[in-house]
C-alpha positions in Angstrom: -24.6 -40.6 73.1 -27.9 -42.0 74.5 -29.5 -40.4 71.8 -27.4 -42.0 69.2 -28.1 -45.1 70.9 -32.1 -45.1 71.1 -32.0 -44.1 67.3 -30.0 -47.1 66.4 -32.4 -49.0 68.0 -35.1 -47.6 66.5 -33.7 -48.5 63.1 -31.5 -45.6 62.3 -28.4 -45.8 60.4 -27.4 -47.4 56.9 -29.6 -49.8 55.6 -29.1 -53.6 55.9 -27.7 -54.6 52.5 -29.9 -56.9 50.8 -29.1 -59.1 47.8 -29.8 -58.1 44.2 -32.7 -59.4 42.9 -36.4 -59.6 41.4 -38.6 -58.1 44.4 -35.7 -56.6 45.9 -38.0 -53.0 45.5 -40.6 -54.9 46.8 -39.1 -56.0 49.8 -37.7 -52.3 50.4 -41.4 -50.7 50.2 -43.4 -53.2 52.2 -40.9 -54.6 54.6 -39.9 -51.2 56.0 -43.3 -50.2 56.4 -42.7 -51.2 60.1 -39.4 -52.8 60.7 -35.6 -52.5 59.3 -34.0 -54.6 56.8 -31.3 -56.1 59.3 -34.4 -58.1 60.6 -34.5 -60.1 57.5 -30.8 -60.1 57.0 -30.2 -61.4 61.1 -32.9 -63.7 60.7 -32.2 -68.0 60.7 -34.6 -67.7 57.2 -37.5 -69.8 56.1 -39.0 -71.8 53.2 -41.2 -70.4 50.9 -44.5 -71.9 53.1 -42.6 -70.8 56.5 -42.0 -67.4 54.5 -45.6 -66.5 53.5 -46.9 -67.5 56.8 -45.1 -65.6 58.3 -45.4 -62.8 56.1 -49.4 -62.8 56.4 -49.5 -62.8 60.1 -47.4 -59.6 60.3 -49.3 -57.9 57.1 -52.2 -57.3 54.8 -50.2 -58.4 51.9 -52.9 -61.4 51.3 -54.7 -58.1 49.8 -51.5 -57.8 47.2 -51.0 -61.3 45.8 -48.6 -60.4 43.7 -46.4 -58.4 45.6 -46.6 -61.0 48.4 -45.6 -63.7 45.7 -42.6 -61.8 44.8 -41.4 -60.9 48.6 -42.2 -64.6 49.6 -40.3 -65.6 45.9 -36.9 -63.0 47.0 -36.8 -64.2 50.8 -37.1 -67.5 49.8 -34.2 -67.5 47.5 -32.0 -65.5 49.5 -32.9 -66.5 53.0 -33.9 -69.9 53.1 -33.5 -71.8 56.2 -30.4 -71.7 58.7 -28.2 -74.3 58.2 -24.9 -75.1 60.1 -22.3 -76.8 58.4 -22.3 -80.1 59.6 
């Protein structure tokens, strides 16, 4: 059970389901790199300029303009800012 319980943690399990979408393969090949897809899908979202900031600080994808174009493009569209219904 604790075993089951550290690996689910770690990132184990099914992956977060992610919208369809250009630079959805993207998003799978340089977002996993080092954390799961549920962080994006639990996150409050960003704009585009909140996105890529955030997206350079945690990678090198400054090196890969266009694939950080099209993961800053896909997050942007499909997780843009939090906002509560009023």
């Amino acid at each position: 059970m604790m075993a089951g319980a550290i690996w689910a943690l770690a990132g184990g399990g099914a992956a977060a389901p992610l919208p369809k979408g250009e630079g959805l393969k993207v998003i799978r090949k340089e977002c996993t790199r080092c954390h799961p897809l549920r962080n994006i899908v639990n996150s409050d979202g960003f704009t585009a300029p909140q996105w890529r900031d955030f997206i350079v600080r945690m990678t090198d994808l400054e090196n890969r303009p266009e694939n950080l174009d099209a993961v800053v493009a896909y997050l942007a569209e499909h997780f843009p800012p939090y906002a509560p219904d009023d």
